[in-house]
C-alpha positions as CSV (number, residue, x, y, z in Angstrom):
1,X,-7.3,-2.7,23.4
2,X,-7.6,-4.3,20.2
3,X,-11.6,-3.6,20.0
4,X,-10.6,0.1,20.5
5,X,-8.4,-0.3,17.7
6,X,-10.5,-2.0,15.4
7,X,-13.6,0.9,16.5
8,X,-10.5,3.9,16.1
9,X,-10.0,2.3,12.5
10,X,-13.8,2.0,11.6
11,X,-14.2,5.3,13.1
12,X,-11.6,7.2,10.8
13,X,-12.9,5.4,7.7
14,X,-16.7,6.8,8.3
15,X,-15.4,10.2,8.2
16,X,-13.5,10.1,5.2
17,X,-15.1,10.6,2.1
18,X,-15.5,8.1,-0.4
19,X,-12.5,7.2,-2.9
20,X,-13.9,8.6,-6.1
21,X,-12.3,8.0,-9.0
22,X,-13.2,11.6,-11.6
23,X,-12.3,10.5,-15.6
24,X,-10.0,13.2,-17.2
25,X,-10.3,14.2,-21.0
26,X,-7.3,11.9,-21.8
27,X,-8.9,8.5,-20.4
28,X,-11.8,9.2,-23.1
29,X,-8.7,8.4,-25.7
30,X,-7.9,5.2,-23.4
31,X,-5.4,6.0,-21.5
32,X,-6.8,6.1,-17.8
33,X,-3.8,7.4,-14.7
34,X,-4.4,8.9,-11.9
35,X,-4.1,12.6,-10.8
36,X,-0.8,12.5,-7.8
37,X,-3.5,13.5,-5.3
38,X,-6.1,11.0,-6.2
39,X,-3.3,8.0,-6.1
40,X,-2.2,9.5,-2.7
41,X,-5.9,9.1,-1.5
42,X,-6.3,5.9,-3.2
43,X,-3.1,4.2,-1.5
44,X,-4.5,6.1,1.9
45,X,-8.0,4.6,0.9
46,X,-6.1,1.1,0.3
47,X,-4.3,1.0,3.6
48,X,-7.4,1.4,5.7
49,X,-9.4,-0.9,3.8
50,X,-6.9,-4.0,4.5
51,X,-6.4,-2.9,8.1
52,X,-9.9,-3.1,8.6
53,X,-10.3,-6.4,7.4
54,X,-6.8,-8.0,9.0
55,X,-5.3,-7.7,5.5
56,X,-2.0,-5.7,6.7
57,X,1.4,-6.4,7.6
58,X,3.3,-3.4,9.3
59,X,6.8,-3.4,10.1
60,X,10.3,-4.0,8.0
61,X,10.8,-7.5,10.2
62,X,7.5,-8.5,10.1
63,X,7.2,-7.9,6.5
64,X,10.1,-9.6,6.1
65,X,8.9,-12.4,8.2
66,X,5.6,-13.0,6.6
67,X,6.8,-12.7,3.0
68,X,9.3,-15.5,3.8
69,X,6.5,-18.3,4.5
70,X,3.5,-16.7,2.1
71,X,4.9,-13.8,-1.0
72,X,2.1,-15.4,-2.9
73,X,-0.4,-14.5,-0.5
74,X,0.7,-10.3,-1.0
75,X,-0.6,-7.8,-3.4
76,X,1.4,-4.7,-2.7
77,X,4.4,-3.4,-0.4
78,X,4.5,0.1,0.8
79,X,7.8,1.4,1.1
80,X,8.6,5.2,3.0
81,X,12.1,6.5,2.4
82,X,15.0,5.2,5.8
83,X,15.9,8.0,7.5
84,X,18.8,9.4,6.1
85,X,22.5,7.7,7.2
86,X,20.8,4.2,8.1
87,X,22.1,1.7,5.7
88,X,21.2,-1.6,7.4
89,X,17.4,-0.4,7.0
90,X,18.3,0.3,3.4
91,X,20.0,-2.5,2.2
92,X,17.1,-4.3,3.6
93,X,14.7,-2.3,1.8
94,X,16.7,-2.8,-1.5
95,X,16.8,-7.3,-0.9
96,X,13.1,-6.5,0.2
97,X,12.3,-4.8,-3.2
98,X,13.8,-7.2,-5.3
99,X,12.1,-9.6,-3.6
100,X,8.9,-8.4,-4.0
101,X,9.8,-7.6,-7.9
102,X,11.0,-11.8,-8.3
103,X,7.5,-12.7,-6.7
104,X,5.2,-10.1,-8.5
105,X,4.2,-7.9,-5.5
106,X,3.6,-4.3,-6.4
107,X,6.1,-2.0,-5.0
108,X,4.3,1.4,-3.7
109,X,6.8,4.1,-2.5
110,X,5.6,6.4,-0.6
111,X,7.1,9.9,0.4
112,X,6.6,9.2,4.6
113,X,7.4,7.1,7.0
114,X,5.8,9.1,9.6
115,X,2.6,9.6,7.8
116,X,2.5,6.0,6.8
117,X,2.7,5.4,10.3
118,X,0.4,7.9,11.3
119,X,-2.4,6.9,8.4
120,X,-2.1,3.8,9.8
121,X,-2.3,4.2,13.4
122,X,1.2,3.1,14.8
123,X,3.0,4.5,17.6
124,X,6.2,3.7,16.2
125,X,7.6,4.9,12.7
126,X,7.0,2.0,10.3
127,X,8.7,2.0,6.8
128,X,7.0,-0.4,5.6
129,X,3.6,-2.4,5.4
130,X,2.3,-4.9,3.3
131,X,-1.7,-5.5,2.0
132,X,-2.4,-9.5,1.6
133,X,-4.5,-10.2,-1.1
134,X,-8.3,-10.8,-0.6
135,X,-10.0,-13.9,-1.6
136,X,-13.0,-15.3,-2.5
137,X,-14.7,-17.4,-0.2
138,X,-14.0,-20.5,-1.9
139,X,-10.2,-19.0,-2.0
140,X,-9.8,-19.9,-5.5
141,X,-10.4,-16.0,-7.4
142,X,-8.4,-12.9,-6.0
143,X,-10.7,-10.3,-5.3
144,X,-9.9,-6.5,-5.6
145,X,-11.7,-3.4,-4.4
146,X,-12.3,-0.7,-6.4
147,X,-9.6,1.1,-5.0
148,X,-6.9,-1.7,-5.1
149,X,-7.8,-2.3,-9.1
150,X,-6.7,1.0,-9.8
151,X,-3.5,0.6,-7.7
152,X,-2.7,-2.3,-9.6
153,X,-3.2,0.2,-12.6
154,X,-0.9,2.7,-11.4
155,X,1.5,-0.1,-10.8
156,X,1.5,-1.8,-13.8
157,X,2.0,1.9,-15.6
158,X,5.2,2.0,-14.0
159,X,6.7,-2.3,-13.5
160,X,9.6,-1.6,-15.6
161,X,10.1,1.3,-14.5
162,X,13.9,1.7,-12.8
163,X,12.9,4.2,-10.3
164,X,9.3,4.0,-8.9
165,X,7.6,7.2,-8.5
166,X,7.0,8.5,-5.0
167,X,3.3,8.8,-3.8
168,X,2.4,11.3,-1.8
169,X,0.2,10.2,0.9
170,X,-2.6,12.8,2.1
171,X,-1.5,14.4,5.1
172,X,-4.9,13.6,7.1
């Protein structure tokens, strides 16, 4: 079951197209963002990735659960909206926010639970799911793909930010 996962995974990833990253006029003046759809590929792009190589955490609880023993060992936190009228799931959104703000995780909203979920191949709705960071092999540098780099980017454009903005994650 897992294998099939893993090949499901591998499978999807060959048949999307590369994460390209297209300069606009304003990043020749230095300021380099991303367009709403290329950050909405880029977090899809991101999520696959750390799937593929056993970097992700999906789940509220488990997230939870994992950032309790190890937040230093997390990059970002993906976050869909709770459905509508569930305040236990959003209070512990909110405590899981702030959490990840006191311990320097990037907080990625996203506009789907369903996609998320979908994206990432779960047969239940997941609101949230976490990328650990990746290593090198003497586990002493923090490595980051292409893709992940300009993440942290995005993120860092909007830290202080009060409200994050809401990514909109590619529909396939």
């Amino acid at each position: 079951m897992v294998i099939a996962a893993v090949r499901e995974t591998v499978s999807l990833c060959l048949q999307m197209p590369p994460f390209e990253y297209k300069k606009s006029s304003s990043e020749a003046s230095g300021s380099e963002s991303l367009s709403e759809v290329e950050i909405g590929l880029a977090a899809k792009h991101a999520l696959l990735l750390a799937k593929i190589e056993n970097r992700l955490i999906m789940g509220l609880s488990d997230a939870i659960s994992n950032l309790a023993k190890t937040p230093e060992e997390f990059l970002f936190c993906f976050m869909a909206p709770p459905k509508p009228g569930d305040s236990a799931t959003h209070m512990h959104e909110v405590l899981l926010q702030a959490f990840c703000f006191e311990n320097d995780i990037y907080i990625i909203k996203v506009d789907s639970a369903e996609k998320l979920s979908r994206l990432l191949g779960s047969s239940t709705v997941q609101s949230c799911a976490l990328i650990q960071k990746n290593w090198s092999s003497d586990h002493q540098t923090e490595v980051l793909s292409k893709v992940e780099d300009k993440l942290v980017d995005y993120c860092e454009e909007h830290w202080e930010a009060p409200v994050k903005p809401i990514i909109k994650l590619p529909e396939k």
